[in-house]
Kinemage of the C-alpha trace (Angstrom):
@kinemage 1
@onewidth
@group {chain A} dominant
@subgroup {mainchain}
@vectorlist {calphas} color= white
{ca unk a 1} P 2.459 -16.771 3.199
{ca unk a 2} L -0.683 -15.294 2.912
{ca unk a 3} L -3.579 -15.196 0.836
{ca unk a 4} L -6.129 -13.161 -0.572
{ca unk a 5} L -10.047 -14.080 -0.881
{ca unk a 6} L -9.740 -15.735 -4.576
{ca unk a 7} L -6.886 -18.004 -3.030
{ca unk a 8} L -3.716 -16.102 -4.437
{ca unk a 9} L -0.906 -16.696 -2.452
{ca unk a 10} L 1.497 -13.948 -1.713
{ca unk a 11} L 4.975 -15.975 -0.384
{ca unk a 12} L 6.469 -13.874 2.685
{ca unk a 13} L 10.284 -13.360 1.709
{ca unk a 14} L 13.245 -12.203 4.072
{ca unk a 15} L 13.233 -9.046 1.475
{ca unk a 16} L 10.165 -7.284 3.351
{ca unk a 17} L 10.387 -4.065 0.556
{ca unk a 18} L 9.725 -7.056 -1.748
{ca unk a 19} L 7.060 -8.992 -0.002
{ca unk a 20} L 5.336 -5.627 0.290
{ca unk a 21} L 5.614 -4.997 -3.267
{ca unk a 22} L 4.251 -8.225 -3.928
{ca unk a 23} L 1.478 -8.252 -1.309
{ca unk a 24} L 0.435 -4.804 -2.971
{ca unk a 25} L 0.906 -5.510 -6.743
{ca unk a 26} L -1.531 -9.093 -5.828
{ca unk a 27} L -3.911 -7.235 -3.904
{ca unk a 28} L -4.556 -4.291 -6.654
{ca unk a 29} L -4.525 -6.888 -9.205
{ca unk a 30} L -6.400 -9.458 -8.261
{ca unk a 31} L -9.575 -7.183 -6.629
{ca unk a 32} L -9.630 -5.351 -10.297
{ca unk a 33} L -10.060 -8.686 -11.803
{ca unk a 34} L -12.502 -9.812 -9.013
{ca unk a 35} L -14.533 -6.110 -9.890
{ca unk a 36} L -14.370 -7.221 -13.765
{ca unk a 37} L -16.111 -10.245 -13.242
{ca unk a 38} L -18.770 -8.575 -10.920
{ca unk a 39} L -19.373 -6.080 -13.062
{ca unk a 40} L -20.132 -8.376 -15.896
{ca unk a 41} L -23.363 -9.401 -13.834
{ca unk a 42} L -26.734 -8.018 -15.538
{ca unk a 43} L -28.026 -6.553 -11.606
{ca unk a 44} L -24.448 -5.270 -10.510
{ca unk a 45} L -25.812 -1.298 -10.115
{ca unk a 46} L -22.407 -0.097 -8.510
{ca unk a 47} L -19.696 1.094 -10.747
{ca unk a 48} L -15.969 -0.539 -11.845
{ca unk a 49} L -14.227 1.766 -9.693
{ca unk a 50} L -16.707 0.804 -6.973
{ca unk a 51} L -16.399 -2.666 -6.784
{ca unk a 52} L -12.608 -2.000 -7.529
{ca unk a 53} L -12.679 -0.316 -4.009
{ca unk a 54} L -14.669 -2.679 -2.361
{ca unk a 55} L -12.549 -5.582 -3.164
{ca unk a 56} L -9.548 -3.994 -2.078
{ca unk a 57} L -11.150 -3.277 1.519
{ca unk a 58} L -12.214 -6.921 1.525
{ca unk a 59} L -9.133 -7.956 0.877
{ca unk a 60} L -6.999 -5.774 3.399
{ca unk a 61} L -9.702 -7.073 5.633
{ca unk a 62} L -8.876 -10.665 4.998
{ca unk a 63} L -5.030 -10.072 5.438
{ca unk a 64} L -5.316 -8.316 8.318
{ca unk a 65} L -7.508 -11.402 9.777
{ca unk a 66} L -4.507 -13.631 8.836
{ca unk a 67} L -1.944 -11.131 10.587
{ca unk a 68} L -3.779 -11.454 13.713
{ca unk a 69} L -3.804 -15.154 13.739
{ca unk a 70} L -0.503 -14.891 13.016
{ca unk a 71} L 0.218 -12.850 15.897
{ca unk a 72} L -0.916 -15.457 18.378
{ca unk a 73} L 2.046 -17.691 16.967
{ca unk a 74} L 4.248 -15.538 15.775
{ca unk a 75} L 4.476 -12.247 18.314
{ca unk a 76} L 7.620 -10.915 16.457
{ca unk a 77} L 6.978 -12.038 13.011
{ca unk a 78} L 4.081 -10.402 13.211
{ca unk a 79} L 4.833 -7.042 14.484
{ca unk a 80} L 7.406 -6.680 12.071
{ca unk a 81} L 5.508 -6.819 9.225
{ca unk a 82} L 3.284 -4.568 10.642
{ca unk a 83} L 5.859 -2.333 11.495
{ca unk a 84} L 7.025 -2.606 7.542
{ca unk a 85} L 3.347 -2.113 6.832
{ca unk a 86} L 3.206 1.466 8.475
{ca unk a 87} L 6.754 2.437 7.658
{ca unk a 88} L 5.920 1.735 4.033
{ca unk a 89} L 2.887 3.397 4.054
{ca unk a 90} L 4.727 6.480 5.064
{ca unk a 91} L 7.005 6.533 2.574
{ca unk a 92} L 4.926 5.873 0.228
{ca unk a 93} L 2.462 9.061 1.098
{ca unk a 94} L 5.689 11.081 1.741
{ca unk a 95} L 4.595 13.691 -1.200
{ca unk a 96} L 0.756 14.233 0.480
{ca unk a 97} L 2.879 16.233 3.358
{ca unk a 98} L 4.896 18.752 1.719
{ca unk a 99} L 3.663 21.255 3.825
{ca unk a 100} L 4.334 19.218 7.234
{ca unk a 101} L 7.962 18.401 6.040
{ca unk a 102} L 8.525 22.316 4.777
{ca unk a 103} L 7.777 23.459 8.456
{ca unk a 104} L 10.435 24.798 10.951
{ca unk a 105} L 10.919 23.165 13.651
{ca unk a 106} L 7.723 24.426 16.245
{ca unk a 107} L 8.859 25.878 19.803
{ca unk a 108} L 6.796 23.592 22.229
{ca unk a 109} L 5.426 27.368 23.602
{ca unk a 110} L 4.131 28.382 20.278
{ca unk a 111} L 0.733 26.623 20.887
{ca unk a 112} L -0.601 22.945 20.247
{ca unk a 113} L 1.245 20.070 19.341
{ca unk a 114} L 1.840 18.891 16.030
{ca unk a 115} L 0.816 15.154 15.661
């Protein structure tokens, strides 16, 4: 399982699309709640969409923290979920890289290399 800085627990399931989903869905929810409430303090200068983005980087923080203490007992638990992690992120940013996926295929002696 793991948690996010107000406490929510997000319970790992054997369905990784679906812990994913959950892990995402908590995280966006719960840091625009957590901006909502510091908004609502008379000094807080820094916008909604500010704080919105600050708690979600403090959060992804925080789980990452508990991914690497995971690691040292769980090796390949943990490198699958990263693994699911990047994979999803992928798919997920698939339509930012119409023009990469459009390309034909590059000759390797047509100049640099594509990363």
């Amino acid at each position: 399982m793991i948690k996010l800085l107000n406490g929510f627990e997000v319970k790992y399931t054997e369905d990784f699309d679906k812990f994913f989903q959950n892990l995402l869905e908590a995280i966006i929810y719960e840091s625009k709640q957590a901006s909502i409430i510091k908004k609502s303090v008379p000094d807080e200068k820094k916008s909604e969409k500010d704080l919105l983005l600050q708690e979600i980087m403090d959060n992804c923080i925080y789980v990452t923290h508990q991914l690497f203490t995971l690691y040292s007992t769980n090796e390949k638990f943990t490198k699958f979920i990263m693994t699911g992690f990047i994979f999803n992120s992928i798919i997920l940013s698939l339509s930012n890289f119409t023009d990469i996926l459009n390309q034909k295929d590059l000759k390797d002696d047509e100049g640099d290399t594509l990363h």
